[in-house]
N, C-alpha and C positions, 0 to 999 in steps of 0.2 A: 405229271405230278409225282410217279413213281421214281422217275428217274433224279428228279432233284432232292430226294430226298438222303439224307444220309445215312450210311452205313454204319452202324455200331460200332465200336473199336472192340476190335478179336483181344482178349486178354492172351487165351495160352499163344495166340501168334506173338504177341510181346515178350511172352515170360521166353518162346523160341529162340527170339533172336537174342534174348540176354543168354541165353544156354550158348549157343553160338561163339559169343564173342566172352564167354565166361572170364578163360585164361586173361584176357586183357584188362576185362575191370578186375581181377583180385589183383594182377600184376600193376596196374598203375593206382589201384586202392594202396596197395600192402609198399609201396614203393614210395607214397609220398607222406603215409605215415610212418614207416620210418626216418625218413629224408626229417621229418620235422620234429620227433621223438629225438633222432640225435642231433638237432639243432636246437633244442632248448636244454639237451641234456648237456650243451656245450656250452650253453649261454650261463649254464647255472655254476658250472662248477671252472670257470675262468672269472680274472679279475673284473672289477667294474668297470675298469677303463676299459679295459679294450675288447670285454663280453657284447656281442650286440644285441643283449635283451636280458639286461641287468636287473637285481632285487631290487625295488625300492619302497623307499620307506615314509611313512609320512608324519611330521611333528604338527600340534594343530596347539594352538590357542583359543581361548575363548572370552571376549573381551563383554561387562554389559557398559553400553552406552547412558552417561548419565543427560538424556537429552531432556527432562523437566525444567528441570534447576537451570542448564543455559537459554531457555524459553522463558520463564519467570523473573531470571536474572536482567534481561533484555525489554521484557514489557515494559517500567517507566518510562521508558525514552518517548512511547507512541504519543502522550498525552501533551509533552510540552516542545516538541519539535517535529513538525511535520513536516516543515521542508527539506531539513536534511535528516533521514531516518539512520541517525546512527546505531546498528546493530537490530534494527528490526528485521524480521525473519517473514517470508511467505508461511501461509497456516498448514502447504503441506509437506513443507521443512522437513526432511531427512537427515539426523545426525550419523546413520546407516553408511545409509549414499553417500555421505559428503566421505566417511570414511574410507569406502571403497575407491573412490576417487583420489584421493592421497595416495594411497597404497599403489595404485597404478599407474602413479602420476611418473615422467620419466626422471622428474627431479629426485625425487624418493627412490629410485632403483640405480640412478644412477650412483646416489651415496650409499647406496648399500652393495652396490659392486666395486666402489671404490676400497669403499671398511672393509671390504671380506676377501678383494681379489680375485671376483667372481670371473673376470675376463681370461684369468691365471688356473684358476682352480679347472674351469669348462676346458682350456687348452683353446682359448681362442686367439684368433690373430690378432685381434682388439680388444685392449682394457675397457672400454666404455662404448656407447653408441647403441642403435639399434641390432646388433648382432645379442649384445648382453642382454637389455633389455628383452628383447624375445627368448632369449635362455630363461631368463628370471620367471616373465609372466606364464612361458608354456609348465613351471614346475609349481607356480604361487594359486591358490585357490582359496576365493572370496566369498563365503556369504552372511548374509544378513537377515536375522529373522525379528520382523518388524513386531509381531506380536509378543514377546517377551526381548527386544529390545539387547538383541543378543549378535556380536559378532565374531563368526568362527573365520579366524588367520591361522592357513595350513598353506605348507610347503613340502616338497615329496624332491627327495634325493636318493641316489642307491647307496652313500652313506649316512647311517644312524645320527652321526655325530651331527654330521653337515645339515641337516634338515632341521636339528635341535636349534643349532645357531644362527642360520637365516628364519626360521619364527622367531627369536627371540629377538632378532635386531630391527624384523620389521616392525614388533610392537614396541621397544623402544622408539624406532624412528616417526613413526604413528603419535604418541606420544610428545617428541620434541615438536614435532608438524603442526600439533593441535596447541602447545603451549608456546609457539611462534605465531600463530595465528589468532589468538586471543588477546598476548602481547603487545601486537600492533593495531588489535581491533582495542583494544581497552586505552591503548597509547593516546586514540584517535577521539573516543567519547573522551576521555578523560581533558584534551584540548577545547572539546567543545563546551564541555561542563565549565570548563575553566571560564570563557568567551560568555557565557548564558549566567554564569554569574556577576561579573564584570556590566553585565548590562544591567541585571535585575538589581546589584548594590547601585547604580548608578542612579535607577528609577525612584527607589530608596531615599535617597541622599535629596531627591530633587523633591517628591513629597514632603520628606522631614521641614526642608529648605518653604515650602509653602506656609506649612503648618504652624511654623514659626513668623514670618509675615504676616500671616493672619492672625496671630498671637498679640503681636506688636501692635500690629494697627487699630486693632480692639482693645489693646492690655486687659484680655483675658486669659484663661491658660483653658477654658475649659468653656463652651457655649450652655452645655446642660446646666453645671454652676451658677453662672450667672442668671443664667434665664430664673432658676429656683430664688435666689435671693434674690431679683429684681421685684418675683411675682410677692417675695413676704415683706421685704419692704414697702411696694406699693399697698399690701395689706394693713399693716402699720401705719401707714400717713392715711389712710381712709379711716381706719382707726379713730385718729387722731384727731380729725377731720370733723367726726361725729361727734366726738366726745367734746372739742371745741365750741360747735355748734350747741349743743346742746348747752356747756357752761352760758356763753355768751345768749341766748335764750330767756336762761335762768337767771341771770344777772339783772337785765333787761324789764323784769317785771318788776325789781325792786329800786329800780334805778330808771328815771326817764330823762337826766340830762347826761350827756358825755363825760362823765371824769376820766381821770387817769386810769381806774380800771376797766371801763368800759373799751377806751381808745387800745387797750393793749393785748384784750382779749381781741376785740377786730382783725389789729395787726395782727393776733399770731394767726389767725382764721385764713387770712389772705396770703400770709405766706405757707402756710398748709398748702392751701388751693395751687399755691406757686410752684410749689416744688412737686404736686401732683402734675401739675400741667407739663413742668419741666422733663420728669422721666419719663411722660408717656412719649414726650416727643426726644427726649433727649437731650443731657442737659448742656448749658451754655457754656459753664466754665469747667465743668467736669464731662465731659464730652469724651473724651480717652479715658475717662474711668468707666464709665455705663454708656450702652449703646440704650437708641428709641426703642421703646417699643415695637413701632411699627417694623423694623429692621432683625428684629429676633430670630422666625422665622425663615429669613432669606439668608440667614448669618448661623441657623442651625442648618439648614442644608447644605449648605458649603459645605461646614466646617465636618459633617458628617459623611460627605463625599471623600475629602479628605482621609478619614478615618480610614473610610474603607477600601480607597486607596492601599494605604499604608499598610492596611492589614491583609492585602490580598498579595502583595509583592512580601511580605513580611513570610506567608505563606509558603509563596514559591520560595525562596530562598530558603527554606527551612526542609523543602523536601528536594533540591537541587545539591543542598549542603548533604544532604545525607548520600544522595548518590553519589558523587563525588569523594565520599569516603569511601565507599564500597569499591569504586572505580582504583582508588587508591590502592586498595587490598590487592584486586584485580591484577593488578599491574606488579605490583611489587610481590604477590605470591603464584602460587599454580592452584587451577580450579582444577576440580578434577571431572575431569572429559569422560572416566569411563575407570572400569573396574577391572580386575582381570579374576575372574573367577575361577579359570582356567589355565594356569600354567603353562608352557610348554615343557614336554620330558622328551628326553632319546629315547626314539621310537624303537620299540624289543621284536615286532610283529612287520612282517613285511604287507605291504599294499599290494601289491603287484609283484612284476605278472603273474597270468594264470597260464602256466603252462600247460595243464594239464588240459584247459578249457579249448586253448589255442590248437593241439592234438588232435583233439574232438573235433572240432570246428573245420580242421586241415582235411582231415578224412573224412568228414562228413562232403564236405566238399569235392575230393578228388572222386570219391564214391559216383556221384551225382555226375559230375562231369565227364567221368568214362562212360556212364550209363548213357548221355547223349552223344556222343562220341561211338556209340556204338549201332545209332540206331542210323547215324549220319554213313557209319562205312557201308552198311546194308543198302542205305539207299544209293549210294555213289557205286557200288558193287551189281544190284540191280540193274541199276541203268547204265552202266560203263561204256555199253556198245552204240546206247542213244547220242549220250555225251559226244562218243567219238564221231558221227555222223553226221551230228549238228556242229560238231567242228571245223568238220572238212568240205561241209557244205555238200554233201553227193545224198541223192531219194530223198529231195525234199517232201517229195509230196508222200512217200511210205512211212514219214517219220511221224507222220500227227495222229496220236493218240500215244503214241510213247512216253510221253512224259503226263506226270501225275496230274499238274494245273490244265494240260489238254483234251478239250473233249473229242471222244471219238465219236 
């Protein structure tokens, strides 16, 4: 048990061997902080072409996206066209995203290394392609903060100037992108709307077209109308009815043979009765004047059907016609996609590098690496004669316990 257990690590045996090999760690400490002290202190003070660890600078923008208003602007469409969703949006729609996506799109960088000469300016073999492109994206830096609806466009060059004007042309071109792509999105409702009204005046046209048939063949203009004046008419001839009866009644007691005025109160009695009977059922020779009775009913639900027909295409076309205007606006003006809240200016303040940090970081390093470098020569130094032994293959058998991982 005693034997497997391990041995503490000897500190001052440590601090020993760093005394030892002292001269080598400050000589390769002090050697490669130098070495990187005056290789930033050369980067700094040569030009930016041909510096290999140039100032650079970074110009930002800062865009807010107006993503409500093209969400709201878009909703009508969901209710009257479901099989082609023109401009409807999934609910977890990023006006962000989509932005970042343009900006990194190679169409977008290719016009904007064409506008600027980016393939010229970099010193590269090619005006365009993915050579540019990867110059562009490793200096262009994207984010998007969803909760205030906010997008920072920054681009970082070791000239002030040049960084001002690659943000500025990528929110211009951001810009043209979004009002080329609404353009042809509004181009596209705008055909449809056109198509969705063509249909709806059509349905229109073909109700009217009933309505009037039914007009006709009743010579009514109105079922409710008629129905009201049929019902006080009929009231009127019972009326009439009554008050006949009763003369011809009263007549009747003072009179018991037929004269002439008996015979004509009868007659008008029975034609009362007549032309009762006639419009309950409908009459004979006015028949295209007044409908039956019995027929009313069957002749108000139609004609009520009808109605509301007419009234629900009446409808849609009144909230079709409105989009269509709007669509119109759409098309013939620019919605505004987004704000710029944030300018871009020629950046006065460098972003980088840290040379100072790089320094630090260099000799922190070389520090560290002599340190084991040092502990490496002791051990190689120690065993040199094992080394050699086990090399040349001679006293195999006096060699085991020699080396550290071997038990004796």
């Amino acid at each position: 048990m005693a034997n497997n257990e391990e041995k503490p690590i000897d500190i001052f045996f440590l601090l020993s061997i760093i005394f030892r090999y002292k001269w080598f760690i400050i000589i390769v400490t002090g050697s490669v902080a130098v070495i990187v002290l005056l290789f930033t202190a050369l980067s700094a003070v040569l030009p930016p072409e041909i510096s290999p660890l140039p100032d650079v600078y970074r110009s930002t923008a800062v865009l807010l996206l107006n993503e409500k208003m093209s969400s709201d602007f878009l909703a009508p469409f969901t209710w009257w066209e479901q099989g082609v969703m023109a401009g409807k949006l999934p609910t977890n729609f990023s006006y962000g995203e989509l932005a970042i996506k343009i900006l990194n799109s190679n169409s977008l960088i290719d016009a904007l290394a064409e506008k600027y000469s980016l393939g010229k300016y970099y010193k590269l073999k090619v005006s365009k392609g993915e050579v540019v492109r990867h110059q562009v994206k490793m200096r262009m830096l994207l984010s998007y903060e969803e909760k205030t609806m906010t997008l920072n466009v920054m681009y970082e060059d070791h000239s002030p100037q040049m960084a001002y004007t690659i943000a500025n042309g990528l929110v211009d071109l951001l810009k043209e992108s979004f009002f080329s792509i609404n353009q042809k999105r509004s181009l596209y409702r705008k055909q449809l709307l056109e198509t969705k009204l063509a249909e709806v005046n059509d349905k229109i046209t073909e109700v009217e077209g009933k309505i009037k048939d039914f007009q006709s063949k009743y010579g009514i203009l109105d079922v409710q109308n008629i129905a009201n004046e049929k019902s006080t008419m009929m009231a009127n001839l019972r009326s009439q009815l009554y008050l006949k009866e009763m003369e011809l009644k009263t007549y009747s007691q003072f009179s018991k043979i037929e004269d002439p005025a008996m015979m004509k109160l009868q007659a008008e009695r029975n034609n009362l009765l007549k032309l009762i009977k006639e419009m309950e059922n409908g009459y004979s020779r006015y028949e295209n004047l007044l409908p039956s009775q019995k027929d009313l009913p069957e002749m108000a639900l139609e004609y009520s059907h009808l109605q509301r027909d007419l009234l629900v295409q009446e409808k849609i076309y009144e909230a079709l016609i409105q989009e269509y205007e709007l669509v119109k606006l759409s098309v013939e003006g620019d919605e505004l996609w987004f704000q710029i809240i944030e300018k871009p200016e020629v950046p006065k303040v460098k972003v980088g590098p840290y040379r100072l940090l790089i320094c630090m970081m260099a000799t922190m390093v070389a520090f560290i690496g002599s340190l084991a470098l040092s502990f490496v020569f002791y051990w190689l130094t120690k065993h040199r004669d094992a080394f050699s032994r086990a090399i040349n293959g001679e006293n195999k058998d006096r060699n085991r316990g020699l080396f550290p991982w071997q038990k004796k």
